[in-house]
N, C-alpha and C positions, 0 to 999 in steps of 0.2 A: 515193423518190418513190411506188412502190407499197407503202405500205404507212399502219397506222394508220387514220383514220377515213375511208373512203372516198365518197362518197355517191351513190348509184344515183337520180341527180335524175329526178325530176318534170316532165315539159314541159306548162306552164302554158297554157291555152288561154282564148279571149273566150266569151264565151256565144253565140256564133256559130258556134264549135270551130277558131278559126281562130290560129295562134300568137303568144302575146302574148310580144313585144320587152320589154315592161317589166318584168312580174311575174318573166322570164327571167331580165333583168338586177337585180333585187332578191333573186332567190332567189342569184345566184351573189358578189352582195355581203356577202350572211347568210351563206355557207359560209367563204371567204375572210375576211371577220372573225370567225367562231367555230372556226376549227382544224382545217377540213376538209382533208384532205392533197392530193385529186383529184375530180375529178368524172367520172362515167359520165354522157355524152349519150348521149339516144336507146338506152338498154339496154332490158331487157325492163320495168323503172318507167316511164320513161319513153313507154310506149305506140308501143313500134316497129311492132309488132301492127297496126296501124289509121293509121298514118302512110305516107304514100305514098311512093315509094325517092327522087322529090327533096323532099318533106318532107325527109324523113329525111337526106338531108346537108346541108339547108337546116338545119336546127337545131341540127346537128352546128357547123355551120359559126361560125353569129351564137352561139353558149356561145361557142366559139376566140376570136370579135373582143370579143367583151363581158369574156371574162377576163382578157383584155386581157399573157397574160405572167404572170398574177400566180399562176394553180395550173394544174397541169396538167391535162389535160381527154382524157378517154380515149375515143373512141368506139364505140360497141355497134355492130359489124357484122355482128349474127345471123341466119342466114336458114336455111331447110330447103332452099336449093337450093345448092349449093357454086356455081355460075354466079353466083347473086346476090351470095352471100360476097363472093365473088370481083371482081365489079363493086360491090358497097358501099365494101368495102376497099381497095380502086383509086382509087377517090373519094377518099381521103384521105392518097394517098402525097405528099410533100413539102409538108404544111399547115402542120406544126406541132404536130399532131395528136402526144401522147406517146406511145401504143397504142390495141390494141381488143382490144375482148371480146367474144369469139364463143361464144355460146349453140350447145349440142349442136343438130343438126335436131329438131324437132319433128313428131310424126306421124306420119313417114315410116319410125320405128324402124330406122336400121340397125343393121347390126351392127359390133363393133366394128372389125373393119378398114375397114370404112364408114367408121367416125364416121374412125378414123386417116388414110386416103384421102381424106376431104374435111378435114380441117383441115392437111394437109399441102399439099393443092393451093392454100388461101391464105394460106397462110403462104408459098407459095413465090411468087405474085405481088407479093409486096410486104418491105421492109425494115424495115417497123412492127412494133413488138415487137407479139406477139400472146397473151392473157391467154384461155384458155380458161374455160367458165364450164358446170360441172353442175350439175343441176336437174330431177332427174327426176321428179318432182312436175307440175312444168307441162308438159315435153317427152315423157313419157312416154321416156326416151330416160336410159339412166345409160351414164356411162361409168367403164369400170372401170381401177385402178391402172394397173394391166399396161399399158395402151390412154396414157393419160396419160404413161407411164415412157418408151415409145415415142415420143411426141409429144414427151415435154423434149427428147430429141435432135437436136430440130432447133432452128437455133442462135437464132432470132428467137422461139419460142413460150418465154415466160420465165414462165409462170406459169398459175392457174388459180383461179377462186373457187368451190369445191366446196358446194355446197349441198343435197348428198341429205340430209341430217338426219341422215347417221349420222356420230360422232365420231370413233369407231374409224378412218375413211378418210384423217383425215390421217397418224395413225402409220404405214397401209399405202402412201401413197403417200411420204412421207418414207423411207423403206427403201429404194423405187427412183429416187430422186433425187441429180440431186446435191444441195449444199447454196444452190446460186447459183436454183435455180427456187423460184420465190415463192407460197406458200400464199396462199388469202385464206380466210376465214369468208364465205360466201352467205348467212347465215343469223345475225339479231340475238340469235333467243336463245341459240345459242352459241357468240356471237363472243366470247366471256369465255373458253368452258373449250378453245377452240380452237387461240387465241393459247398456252394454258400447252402445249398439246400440238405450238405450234411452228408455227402461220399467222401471218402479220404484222400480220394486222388483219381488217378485215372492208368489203366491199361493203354498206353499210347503206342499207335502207328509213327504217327511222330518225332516221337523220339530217337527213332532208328535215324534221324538225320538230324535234329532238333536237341541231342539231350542237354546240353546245357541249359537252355530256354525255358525248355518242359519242365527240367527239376524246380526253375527261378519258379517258373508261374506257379509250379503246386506249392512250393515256399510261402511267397505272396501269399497266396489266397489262405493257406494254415495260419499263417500271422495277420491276418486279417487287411490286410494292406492290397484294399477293393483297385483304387484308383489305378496303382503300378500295375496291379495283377490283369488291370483290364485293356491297359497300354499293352502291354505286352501282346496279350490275347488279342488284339488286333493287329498286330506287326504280323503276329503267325497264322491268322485265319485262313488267309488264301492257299497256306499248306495246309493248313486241316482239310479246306475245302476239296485240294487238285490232288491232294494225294491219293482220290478214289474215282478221277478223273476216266479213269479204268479201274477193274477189276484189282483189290489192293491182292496180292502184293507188286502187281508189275512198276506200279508209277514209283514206290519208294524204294525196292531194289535198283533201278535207273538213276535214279538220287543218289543212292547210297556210293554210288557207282562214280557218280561224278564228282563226289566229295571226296574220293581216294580209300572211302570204308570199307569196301568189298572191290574184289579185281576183278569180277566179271558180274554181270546181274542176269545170271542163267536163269531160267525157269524149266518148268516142267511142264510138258503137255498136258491137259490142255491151258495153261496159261502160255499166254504167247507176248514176244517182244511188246514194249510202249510206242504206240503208233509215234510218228515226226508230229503230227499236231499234237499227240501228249506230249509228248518235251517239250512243246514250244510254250505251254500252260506249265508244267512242271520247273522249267526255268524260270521262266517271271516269276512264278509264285515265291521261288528260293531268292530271287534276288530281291523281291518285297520282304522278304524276312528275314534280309541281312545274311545269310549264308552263302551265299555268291557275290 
């Protein structure tokens, strides 16, 4: 279930900013028919950030009724307050809901028996497998092996999608695992060399424009079939690359936009439209990747 092309969706909104049911339910049709393994609702793509806490299990909720059984649907319950965790996550215990994925606090920099101390305390409110998620790029917030090795011990946190950029982190945290805790790649450009190092797949930006592709390459690289898997991964680089071109989500909602997936690519203050010189990088990169 956790594993292979993952997709860190997009929640689609009217030109009003208000959440659009249909584009939702087209985008989760487009994944579901192109090889998507699971969906991340309301992660930090998603625009958790700027979505209010019953937004935010409102949209949680209509992905679960719209997917209707047919992939599993994970939900992002990140917050800088372990309270909130803790009441987001709560929200979700006997839904249906497969897991969630909790983003480190942000801001707030704890330290690491912080970071230990608050994912331990919701992980103990609830029976839901819980996928932690590094990022310390946006959170200002890393968390280290040692800190995560501690976390696998508790018997509900089954995983993590690591996205400091550095590669090395999963051989280190691999060492202090067992083998049943689940690597993810956070990160598209190297969710290829990731996988050989032993993650199952990858949390993908991506994929919200890409999934057929995305699903091939994690295929590829699971059946070990290096050479295609790395053809591939270069057809699609220059999207991994421009889709952050700007602050994500704006570059891949404007994608999504021009691919017919979503009818408007609204955002929320403070994220603002993709400048004319993003599109003018966001087109070429789509057309280098065969999507236009």
């Amino acid at each position: 279930m956790f594993n292979g092309s993952i997709v860190a969706l997009i929640t689609p909104m009217d030109d009003k900013g208000k959440i659009c049911r249909i584009s939702l339910k087209k985008l989760i049709n487009y994944h579901i028919a192109n090889g998507t393994t699971a969906i991340v609702s309301v992660g930090t793509t998603g625009e958790s950030a700027t979505l209010s806490h019953d937004e935010h299990i409102s949209v949680v909720m209509m992905t679960l009724d719209l997917s209707n059984g047919r992939i599993p649907i994970i939900a992002g319950t990140g917050a800088n307050s372990t309270a909130e965790g803790i009441s987001l996550t709560k929200s979700f215990n006997n839904t249906g809901i497969a897991a969630c994925l909790t983003v480190t606090p942000y801001y707030n920099r704890p330290t690491q028996d912080g970071l230990y101390q608050h994912f331990r305390a919701i992980a103990n409110n609830t029976d839901l497998p819980q996928i932690l998620y590094n990022v310390p790029l946006r959170t200002g917030c890393d968390m280290l092996p040692e800190t995560i090795a501690r976390l696998a011990e508790i018997k509900n946190i089954i995983g993590i999608k690591e996205a400091s950029g550095n590669l090395s982190r999963f051989s280190q945290i691999q060492e202090l695992v067992d083998n049943n805790f689940i690597l993810l790649s956070g990160d598209d450009a190297n969710a290829l060399d990731s996988m050989r190092l032993g993650s199952k797949g990858v949390i993908s930006v991506t994929a919200n424009i890409a999934a057929h592709d995305m699903a091939q390459l994690c295929a590829l690289a699971q059946q070990g079939n290096l050479p295609e898997a790395r053809c591939l991964n270069q057809r699609l680089m220059p999207l991994h690359q421009m889709l952050f071109c700007e602050p994500n989500p704006i570059p891949v909602k404007w994608a999504a936009k021009q691919l017919g997936l979503i009818a408007q690519d609204t955002l929320r203050l403070p994220m603002t439209p993709l400048t004319n010189s993003g599109q003018i990088k966001i087109t070429q990169a789509m057309i280098k990747a065969g999507l236009i």
